[in-house]
Residue frames as qw, qx, qy, qz and C-alpha x, y, z in Angstrom:
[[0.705, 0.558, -0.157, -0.408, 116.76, -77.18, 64.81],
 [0.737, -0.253, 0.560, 0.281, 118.05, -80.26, 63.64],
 [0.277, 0.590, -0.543, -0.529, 120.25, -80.53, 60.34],
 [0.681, 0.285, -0.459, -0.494, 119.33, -82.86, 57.56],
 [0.568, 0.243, -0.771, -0.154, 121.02, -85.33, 58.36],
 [0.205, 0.146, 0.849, -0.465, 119.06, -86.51, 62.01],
 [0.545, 0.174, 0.052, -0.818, 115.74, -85.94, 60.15],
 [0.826, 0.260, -0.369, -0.338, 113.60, -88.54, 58.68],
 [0.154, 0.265, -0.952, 0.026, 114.81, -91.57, 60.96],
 [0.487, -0.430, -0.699, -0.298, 112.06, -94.07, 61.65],
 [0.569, -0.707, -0.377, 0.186, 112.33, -93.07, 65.47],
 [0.041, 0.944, -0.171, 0.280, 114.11, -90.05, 67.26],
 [0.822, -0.523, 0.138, 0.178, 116.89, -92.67, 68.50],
 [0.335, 0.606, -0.640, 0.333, 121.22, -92.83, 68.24],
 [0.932, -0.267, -0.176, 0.170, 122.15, -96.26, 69.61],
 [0.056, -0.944, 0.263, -0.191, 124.94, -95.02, 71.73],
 [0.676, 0.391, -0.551, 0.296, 128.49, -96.09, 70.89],
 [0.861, -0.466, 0.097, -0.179, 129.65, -98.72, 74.16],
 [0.017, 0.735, -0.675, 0.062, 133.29, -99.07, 75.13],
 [0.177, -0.340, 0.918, 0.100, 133.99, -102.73, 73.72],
 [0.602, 0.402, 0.653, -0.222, 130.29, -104.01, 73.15],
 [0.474, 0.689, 0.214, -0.505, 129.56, -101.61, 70.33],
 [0.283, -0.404, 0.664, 0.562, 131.17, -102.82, 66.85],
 [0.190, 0.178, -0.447, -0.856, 130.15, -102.79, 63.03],
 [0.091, -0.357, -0.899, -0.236, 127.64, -105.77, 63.44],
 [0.059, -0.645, -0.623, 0.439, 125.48, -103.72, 65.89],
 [0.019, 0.441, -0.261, -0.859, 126.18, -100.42, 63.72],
 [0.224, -0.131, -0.753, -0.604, 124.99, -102.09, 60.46],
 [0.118, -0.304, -0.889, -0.322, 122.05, -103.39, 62.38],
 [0.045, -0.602, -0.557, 0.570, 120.74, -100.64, 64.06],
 [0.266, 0.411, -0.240, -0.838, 121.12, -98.04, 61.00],
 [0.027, 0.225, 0.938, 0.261, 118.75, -100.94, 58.92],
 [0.243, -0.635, -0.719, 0.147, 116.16, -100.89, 61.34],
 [0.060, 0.755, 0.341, 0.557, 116.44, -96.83, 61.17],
 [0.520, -0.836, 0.013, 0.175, 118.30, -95.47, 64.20],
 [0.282, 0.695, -0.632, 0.198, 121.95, -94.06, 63.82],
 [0.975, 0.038, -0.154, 0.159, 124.18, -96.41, 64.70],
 [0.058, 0.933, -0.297, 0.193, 127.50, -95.86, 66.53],
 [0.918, -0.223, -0.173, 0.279, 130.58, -97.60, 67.71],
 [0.188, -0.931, 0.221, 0.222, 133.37, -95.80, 69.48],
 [0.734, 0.583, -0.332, -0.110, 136.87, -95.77, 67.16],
 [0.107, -0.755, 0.612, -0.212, 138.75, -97.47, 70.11],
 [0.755, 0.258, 0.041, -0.601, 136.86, -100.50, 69.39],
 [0.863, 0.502, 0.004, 0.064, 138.25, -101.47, 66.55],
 [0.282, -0.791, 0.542, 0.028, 141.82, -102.37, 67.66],
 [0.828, 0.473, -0.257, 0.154, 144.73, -104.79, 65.44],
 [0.911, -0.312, 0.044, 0.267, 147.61, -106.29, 66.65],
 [0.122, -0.700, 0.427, 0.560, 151.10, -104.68, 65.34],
 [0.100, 0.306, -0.770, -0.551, 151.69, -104.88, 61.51],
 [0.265, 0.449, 0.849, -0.087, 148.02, -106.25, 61.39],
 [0.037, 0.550, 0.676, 0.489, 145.47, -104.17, 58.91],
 [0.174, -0.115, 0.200, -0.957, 143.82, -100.92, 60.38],
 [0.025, 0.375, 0.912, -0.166, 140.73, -102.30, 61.84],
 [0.222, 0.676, 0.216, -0.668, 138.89, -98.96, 62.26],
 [0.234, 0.483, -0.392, -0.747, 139.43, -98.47, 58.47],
 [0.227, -0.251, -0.875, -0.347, 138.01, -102.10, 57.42],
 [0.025, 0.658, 0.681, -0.321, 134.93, -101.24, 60.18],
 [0.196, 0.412, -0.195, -0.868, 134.54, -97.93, 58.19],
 [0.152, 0.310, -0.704, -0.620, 134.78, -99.87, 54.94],
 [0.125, -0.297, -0.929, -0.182, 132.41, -102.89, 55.65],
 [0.039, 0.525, 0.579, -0.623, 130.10, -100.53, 57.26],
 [0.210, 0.574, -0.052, -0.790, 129.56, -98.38, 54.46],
 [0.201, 0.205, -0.746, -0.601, 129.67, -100.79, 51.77],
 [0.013, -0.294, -0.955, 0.044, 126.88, -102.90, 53.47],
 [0.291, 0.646, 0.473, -0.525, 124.10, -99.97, 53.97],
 [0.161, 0.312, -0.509, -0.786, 125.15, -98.99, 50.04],
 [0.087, -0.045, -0.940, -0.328, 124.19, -102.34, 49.42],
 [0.081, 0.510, 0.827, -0.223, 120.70, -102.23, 51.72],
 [0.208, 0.529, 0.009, -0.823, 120.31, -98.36, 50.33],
 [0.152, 0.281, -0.672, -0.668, 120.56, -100.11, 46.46],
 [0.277, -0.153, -0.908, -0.274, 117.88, -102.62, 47.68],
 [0.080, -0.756, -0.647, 0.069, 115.52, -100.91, 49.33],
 [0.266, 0.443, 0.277, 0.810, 115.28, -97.55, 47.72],
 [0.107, -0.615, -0.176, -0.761, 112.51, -96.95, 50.03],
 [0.655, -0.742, 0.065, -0.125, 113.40, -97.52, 53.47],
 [0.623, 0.471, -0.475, 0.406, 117.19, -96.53, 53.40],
 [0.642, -0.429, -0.524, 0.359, 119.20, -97.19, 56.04],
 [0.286, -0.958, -0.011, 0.034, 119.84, -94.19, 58.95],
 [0.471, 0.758, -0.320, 0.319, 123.21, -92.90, 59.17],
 [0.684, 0.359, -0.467, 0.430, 126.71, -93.37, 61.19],
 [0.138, -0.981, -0.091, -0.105, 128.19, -92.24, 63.66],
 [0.768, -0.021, -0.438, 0.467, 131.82, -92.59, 65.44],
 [0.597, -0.791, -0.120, 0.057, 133.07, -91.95, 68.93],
 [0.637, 0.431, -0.351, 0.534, 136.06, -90.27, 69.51],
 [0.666, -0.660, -0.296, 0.185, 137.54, -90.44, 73.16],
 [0.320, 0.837, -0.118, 0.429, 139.45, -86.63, 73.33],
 [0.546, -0.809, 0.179, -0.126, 141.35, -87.29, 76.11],
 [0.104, 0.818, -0.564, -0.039, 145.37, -87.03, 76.73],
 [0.438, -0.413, 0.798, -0.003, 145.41, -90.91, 76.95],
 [0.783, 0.354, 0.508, 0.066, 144.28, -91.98, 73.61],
 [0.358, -0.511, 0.487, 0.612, 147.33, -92.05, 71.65],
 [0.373, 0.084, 0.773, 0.505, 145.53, -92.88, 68.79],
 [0.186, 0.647, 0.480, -0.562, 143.72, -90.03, 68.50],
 [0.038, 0.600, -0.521, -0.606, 145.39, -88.15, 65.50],
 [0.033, -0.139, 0.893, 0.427, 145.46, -91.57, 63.36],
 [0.138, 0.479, 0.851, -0.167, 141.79, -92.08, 63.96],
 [0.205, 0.677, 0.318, -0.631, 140.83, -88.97, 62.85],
 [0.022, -0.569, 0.508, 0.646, 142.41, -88.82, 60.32],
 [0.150, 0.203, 0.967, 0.022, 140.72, -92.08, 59.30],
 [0.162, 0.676, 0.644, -0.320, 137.32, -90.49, 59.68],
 [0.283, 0.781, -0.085, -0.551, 137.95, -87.92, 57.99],
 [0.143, 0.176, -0.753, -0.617, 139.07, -90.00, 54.54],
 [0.039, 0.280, 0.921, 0.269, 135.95, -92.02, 54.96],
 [0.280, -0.218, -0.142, -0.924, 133.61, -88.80, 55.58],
 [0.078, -0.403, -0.873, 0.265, 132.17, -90.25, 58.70],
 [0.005, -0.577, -0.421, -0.700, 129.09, -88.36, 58.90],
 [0.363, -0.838, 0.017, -0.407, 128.22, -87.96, 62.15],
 [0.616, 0.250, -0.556, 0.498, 131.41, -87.89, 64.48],
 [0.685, -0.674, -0.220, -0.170, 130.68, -88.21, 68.78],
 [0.264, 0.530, -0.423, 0.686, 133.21, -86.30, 70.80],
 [0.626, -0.653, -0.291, -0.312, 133.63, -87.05, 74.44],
 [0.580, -0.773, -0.038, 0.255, 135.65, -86.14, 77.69],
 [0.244, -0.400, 0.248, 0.848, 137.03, -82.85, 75.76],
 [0.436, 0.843, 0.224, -0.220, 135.81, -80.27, 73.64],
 [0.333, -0.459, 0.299, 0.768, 138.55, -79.19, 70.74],
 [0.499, 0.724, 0.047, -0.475, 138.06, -77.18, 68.01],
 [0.192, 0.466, -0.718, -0.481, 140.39, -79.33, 65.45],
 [0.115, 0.186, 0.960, 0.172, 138.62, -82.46, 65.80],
 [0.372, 0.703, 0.358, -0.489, 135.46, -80.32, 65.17],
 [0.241, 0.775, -0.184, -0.555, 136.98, -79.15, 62.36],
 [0.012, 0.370, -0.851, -0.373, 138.22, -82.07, 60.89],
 [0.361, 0.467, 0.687, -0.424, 134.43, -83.01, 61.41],
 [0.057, 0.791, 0.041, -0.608, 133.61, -80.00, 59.33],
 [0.012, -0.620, 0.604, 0.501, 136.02, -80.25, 56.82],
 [0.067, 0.140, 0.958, 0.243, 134.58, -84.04, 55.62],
 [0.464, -0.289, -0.371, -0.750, 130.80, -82.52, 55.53],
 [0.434, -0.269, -0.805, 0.303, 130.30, -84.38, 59.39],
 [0.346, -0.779, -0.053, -0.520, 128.50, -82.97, 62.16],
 [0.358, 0.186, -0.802, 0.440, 129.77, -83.18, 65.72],
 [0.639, -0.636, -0.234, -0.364, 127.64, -83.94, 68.77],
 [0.284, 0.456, -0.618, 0.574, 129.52, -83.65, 72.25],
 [0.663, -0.634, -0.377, -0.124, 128.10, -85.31, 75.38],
 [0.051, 0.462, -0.356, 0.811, 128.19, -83.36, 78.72],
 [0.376, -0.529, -0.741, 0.174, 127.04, -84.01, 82.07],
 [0.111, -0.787, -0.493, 0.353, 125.94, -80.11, 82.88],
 [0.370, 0.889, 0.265, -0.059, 125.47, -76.67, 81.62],
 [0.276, -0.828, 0.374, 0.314, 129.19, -75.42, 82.15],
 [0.476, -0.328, 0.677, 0.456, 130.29, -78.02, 79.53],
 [0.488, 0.695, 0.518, 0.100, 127.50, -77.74, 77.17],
 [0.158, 0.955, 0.051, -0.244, 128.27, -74.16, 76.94],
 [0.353, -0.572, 0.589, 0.449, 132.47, -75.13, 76.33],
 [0.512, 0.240, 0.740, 0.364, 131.53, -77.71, 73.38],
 [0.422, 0.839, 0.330, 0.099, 129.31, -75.02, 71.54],
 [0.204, -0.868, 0.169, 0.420, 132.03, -72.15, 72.33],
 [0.481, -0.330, 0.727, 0.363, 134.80, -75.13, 70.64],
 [0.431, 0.284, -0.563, -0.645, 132.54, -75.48, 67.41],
 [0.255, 0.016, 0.949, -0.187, 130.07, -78.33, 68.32],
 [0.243, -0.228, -0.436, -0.836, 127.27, -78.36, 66.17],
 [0.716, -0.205, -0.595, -0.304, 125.00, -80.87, 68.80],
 [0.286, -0.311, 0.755, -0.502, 124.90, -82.09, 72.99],
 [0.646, -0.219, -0.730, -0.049, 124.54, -85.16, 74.46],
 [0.363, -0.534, 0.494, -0.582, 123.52, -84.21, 77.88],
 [0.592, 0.065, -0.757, 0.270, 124.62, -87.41, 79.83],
 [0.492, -0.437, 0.387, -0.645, 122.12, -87.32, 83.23],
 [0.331, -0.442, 0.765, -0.330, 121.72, -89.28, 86.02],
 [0.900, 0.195, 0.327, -0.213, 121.09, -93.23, 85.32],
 [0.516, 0.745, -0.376, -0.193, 123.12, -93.17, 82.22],
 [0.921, -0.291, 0.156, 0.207, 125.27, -96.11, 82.00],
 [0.605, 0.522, 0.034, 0.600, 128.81, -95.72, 81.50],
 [0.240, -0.072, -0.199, 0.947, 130.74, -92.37, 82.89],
 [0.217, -0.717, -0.628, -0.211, 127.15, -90.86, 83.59],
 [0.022, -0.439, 0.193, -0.877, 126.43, -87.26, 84.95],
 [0.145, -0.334, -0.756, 0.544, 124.50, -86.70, 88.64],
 [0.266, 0.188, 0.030, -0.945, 122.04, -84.01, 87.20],
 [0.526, 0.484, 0.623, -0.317, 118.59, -84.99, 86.90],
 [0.348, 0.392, 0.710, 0.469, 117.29, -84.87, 83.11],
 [0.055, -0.883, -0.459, 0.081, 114.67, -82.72, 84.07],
 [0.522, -0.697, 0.150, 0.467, 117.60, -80.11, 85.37],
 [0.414, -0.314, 0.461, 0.720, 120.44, -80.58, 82.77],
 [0.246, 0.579, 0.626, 0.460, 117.64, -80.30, 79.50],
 [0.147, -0.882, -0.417, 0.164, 115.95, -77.57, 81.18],
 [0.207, -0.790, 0.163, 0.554, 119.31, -75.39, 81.47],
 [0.472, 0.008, 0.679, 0.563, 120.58, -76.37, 78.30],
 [0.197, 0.696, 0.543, 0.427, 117.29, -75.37, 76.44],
 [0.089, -0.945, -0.076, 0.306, 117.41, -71.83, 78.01],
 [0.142, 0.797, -0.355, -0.468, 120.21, -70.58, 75.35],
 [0.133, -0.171, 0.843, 0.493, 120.56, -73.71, 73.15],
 [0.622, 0.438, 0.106, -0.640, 118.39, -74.55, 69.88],
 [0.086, 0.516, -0.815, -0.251, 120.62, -76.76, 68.59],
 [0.840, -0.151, -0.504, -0.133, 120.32, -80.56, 68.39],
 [0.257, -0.577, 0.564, -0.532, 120.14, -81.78, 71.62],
 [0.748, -0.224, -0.585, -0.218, 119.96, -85.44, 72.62],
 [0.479, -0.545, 0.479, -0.493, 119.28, -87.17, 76.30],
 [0.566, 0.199, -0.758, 0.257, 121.08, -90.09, 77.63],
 [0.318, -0.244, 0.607, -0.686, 120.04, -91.43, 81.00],
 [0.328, 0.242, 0.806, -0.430, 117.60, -94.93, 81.54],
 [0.465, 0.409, -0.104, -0.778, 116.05, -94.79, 78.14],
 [0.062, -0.254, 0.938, 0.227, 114.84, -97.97, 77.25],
 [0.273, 0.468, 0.829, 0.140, 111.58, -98.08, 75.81],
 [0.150, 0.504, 0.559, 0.641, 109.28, -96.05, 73.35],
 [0.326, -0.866, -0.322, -0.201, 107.41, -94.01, 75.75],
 [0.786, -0.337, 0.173, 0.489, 110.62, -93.37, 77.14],
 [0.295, 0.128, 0.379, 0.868, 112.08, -91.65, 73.75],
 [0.024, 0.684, 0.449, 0.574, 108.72, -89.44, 73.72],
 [0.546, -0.757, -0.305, 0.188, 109.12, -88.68, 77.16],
 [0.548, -0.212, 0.273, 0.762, 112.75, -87.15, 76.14],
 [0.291, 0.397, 0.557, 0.669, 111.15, -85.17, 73.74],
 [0.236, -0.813, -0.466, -0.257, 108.36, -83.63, 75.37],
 [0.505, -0.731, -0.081, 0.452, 111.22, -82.54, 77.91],
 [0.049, -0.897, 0.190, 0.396, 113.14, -80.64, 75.44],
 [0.415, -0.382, 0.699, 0.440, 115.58, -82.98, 74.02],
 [0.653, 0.369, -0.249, -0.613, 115.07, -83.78, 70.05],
 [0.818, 0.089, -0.543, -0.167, 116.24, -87.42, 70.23],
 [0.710, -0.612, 0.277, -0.214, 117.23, -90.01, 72.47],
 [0.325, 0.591, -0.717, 0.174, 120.30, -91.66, 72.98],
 [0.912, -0.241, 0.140, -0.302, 119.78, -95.24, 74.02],
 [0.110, 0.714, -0.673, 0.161, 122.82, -97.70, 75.36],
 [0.306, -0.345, 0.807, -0.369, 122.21, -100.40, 77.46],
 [0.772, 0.313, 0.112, -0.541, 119.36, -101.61, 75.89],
 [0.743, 0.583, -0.325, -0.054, 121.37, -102.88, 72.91],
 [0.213, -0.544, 0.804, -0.107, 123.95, -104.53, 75.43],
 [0.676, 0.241, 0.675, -0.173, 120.99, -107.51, 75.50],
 [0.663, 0.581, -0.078, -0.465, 121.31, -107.91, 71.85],
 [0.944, 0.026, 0.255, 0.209, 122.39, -110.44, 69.35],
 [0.533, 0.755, -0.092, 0.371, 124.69, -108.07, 67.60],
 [0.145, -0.915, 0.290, -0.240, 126.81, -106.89, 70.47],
 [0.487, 0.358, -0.655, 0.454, 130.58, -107.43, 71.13],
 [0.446, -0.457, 0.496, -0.589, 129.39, -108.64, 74.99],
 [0.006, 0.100, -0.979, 0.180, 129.87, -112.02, 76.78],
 [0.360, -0.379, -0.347, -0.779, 127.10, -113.78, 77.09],
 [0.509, -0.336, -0.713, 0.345, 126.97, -113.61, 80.77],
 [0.085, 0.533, 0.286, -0.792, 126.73, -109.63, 80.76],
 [0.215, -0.151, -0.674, -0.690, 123.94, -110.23, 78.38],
 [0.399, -0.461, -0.755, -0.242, 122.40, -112.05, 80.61],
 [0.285, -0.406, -0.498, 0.711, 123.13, -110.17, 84.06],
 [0.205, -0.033, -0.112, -0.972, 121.23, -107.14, 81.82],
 [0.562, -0.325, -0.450, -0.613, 118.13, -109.10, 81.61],
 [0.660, -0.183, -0.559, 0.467, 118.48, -110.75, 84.74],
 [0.405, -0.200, -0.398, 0.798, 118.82, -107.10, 86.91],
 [0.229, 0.712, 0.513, 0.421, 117.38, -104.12, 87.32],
 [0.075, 0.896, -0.013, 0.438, 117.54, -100.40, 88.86],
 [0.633, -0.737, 0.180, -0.157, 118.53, -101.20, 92.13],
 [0.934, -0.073, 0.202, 0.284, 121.25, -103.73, 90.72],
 [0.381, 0.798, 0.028, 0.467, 123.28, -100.25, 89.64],
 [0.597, -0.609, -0.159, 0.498, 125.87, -99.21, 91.62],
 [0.317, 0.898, -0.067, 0.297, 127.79, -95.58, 90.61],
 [0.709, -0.534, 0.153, 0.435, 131.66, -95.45, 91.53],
 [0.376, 0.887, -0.253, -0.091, 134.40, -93.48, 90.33],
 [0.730, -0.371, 0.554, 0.152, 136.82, -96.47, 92.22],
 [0.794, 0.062, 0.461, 0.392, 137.40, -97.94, 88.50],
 [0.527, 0.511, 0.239, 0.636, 138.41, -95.32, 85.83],
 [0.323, 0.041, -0.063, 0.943, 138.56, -91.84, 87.79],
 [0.211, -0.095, -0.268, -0.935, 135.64, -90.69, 86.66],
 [0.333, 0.010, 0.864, -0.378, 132.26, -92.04, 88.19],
 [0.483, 0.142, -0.583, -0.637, 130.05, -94.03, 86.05],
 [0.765, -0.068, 0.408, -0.493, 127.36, -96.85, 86.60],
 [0.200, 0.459, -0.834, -0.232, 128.06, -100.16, 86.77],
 [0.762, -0.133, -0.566, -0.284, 126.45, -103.88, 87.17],
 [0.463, -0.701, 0.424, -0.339, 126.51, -104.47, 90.86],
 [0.977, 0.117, 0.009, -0.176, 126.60, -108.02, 89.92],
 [0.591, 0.750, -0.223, 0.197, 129.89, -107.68, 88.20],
 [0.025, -0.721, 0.463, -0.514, 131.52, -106.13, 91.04],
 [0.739, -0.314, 0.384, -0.456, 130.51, -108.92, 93.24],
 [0.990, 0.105, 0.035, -0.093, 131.59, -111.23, 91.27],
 [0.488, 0.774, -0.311, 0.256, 134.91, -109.95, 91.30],
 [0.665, -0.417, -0.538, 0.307, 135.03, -110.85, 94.71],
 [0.288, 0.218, -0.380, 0.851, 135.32, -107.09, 95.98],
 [0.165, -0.640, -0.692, 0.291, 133.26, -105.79, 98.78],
 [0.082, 0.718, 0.593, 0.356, 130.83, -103.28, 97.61],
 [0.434, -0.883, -0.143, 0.104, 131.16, -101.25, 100.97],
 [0.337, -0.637, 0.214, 0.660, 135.12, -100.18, 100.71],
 [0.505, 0.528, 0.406, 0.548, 135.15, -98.87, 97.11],
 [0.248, -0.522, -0.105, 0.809, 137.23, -95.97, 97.51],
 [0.300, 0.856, 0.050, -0.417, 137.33, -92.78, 95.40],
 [0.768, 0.558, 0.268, 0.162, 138.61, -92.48, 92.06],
 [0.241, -0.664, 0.358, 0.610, 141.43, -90.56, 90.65],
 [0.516, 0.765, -0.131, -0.361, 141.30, -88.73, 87.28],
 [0.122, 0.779, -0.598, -0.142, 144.84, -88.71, 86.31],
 [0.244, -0.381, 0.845, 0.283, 145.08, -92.15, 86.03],
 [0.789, 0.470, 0.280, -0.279, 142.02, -92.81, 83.70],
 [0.163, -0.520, 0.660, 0.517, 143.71, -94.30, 80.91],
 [0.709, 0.538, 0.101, -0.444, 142.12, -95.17, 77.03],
 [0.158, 0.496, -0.818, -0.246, 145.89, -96.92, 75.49],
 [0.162, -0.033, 0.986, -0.014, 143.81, -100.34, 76.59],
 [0.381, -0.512, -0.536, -0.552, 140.54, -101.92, 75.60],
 [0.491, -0.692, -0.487, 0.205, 139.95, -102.19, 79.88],
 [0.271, 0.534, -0.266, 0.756, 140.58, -98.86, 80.93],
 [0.718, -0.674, -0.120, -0.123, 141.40, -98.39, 84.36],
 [0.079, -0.834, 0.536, -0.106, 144.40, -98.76, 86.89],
 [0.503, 0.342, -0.793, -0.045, 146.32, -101.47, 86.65],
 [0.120, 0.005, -0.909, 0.399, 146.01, -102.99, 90.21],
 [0.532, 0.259, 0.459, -0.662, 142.10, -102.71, 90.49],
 [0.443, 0.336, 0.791, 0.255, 139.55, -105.15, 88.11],
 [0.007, -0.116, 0.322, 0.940, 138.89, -103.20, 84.56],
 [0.364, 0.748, 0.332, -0.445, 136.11, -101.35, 83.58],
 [0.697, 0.178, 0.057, -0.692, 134.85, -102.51, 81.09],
 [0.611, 0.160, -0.763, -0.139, 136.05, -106.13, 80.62],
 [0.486, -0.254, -0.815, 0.188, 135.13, -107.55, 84.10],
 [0.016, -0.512, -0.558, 0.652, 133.20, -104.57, 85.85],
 [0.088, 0.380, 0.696, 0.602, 130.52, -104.38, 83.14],
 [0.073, 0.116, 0.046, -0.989, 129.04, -100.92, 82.60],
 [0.029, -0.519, -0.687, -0.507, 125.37, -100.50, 82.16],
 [0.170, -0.232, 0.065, -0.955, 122.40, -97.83, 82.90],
 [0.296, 0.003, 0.682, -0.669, 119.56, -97.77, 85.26],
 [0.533, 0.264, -0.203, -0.778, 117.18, -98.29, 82.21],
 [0.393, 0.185, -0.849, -0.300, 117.36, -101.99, 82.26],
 [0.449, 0.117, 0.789, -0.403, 114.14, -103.20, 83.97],
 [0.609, 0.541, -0.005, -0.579, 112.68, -102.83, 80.72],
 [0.264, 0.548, -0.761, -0.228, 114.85, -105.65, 79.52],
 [0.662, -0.259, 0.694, -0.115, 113.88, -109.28, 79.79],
 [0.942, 0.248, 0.182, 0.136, 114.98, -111.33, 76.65],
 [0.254, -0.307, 0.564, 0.723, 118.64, -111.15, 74.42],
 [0.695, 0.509, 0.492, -0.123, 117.35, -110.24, 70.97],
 [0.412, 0.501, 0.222, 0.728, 118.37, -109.34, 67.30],
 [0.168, -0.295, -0.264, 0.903, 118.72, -105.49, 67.70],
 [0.019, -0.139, -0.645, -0.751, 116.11, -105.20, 64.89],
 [0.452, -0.460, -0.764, -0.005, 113.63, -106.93, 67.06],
 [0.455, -0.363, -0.232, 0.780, 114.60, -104.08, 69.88],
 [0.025, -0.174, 0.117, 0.977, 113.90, -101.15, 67.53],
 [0.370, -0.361, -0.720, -0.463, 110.64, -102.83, 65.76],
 [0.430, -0.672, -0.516, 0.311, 109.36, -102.25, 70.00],
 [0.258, -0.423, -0.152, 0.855, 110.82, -99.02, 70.40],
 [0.023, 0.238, -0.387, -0.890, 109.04, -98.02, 67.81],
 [0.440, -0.390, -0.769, -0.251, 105.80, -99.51, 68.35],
 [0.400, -0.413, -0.544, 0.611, 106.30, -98.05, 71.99],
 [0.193, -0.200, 0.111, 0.954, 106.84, -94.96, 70.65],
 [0.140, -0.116, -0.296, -0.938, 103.92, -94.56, 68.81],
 [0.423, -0.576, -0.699, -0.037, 101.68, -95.75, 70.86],
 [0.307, -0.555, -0.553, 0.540, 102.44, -93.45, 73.56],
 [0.015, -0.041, 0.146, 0.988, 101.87, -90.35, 71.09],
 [0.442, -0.401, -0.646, -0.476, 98.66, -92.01, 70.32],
 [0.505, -0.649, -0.569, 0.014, 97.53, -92.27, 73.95],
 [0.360, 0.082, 0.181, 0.912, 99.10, -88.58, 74.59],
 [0.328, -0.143, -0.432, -0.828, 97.19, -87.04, 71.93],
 [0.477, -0.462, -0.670, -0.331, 94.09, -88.60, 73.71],
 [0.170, -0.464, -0.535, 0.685, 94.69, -87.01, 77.34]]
């Protein structure tokens, strides 16, 4: 069952918040066009004795959809979200919450850790939390911790991506959840988000797509290497951040490293204090080994993100329409 506040969006999508790309322009213009919006709160980063960034992106976020809510009464915009990365190397965890929780984000994305205070400080502002997992053993920790929501994260997914088929990780999930439940993995067109549905999930959680937009914080050379590539041009390594995740083979190649010795990864030194996280003596993920998900043959132009959802949402109902007609 989904609570109020996923209902009623023009499509069943949540543009999923993108370590460096994702930032208030792309927020503002995906909740317009009627998809949550998200941007993660490491993002939004300020020099010393500079301004709290995260708290102006709060502020100009919210004050601009007032403004499109006050002027179109009847196609307000979709709601928020923010990422928060729970893990022992983001020092700025504490201050960030705390943040969120004066501006009453509403919906607040929890990932690699489940805890029950940042749930609760969720909670406590009238938020919901949604936790992405890459299989059933963590799904089951995040609800235990006070999650209200999963992101099952299966194979394709760009980013730190799970190895469990869709098919697989929904399947267990729905056998003792009822919750909201969204799916992350190669979703990048309308038939695509119904196809997520029909498996179980209630919305889809769509990333890479929106890399090829005009709103995103991304060079435009991995703009173009998205429209430019496709499945095969994915490579999955845990070599840069610990943790394995799918990246632009391109990238890597251009980095000048050879494709064939990419060793294993190592947790313990994943590290979130920078925008590139990674180890110091290897190129960083995500400023010059540029994450994306298997979903991008469906890509071939850069566009507004508006333009993007107006298709996904044309896709989308078409393929209920031709569906309903098998």
């Amino acid at each position: 069952m989904l609570p109020p506040i996923l209902k009623n969006l023009r499509i069943p999508v949540v543009g999923s918040p993108m370590f460096i790309v994702s930032g208030p322009e792309l927020v503002i213009a995906q909740c317009k066009a009627g998809i949550v919006g998200s941007f993660p709160a490491l993002n939004a980063r300020e020099k010393d004795g500079d301004p709290i960034q995260l708290d102006l992106w709060l502020t100009r976020i919210q004050e601009e959809l007032d403004r499109h809510n006050q002027a179109n009464p009847d196609r307000p915009a979709a709601p928020f979200a923010v990422n928060q990365i729970v893990h022992r190397s983001n020092a700025r965890l504490e201050r960030d919450l705390e943040i969120c929780h004066r501006h009453k984000v509403p919906i607040w994305i929890t990932s690699l850790g489940a805890r029950e205070d940042v749930n609760h400080a969720a909670h406590d502002c009238g938020g919901i939390v949604l936790h992405d997992v890459i299989n059933n053993t963590f799904a089951k920790k995040a609800i235990s911790k006070g999650a209200d929501g999963l992101i099952a994260v299966a194979a394709g997914a760009g980013g730190h991506a799970g190895p469990e088929s869709p098919f697989a990780l929904i399947q267990e999930i729905r056998a003792w959840f009822d919750g909201p439940l969204l799916l992350s993995g190669a979703i990048s067109t309308g038939r695509a988000v119904l196809a997520a549905q029909v498996m179980g999930a209630d919305l889809a959680y769509i990333g890479s797509r929106f890399i090829a937009s005009d709103e995103a914080h991304a060079e435009p050379a991995y703009k173009q290497m998205i429209v430019d590539s496709g499945a095969e041009d994915i490579v999955n390594s845990a070599y840069f951040t610990g943790v394995p995740g799918n990246y632009l083979m391109p990238s890597v190649v251009n980095t000048g490293m050879d494709l064939a010795l990419l060793g294993t990864g190592d947790p313990s030194k994943m590290d979130f204090g920078s925008a590139s996280a990674g180890h110091s003596d290897k190129p960083k993920a995500w400023s010059q080994i540029w994450g994306c998900g298997q979903g991008i043959g469906a890509v071939d132009a850069v566009e507004p993100a508006g333009a993007i959802i107006d298709r996904l949402a044309r896709e989308y109902a078409e393929a209920k329409a031709a569906v309903s007609a098998l």
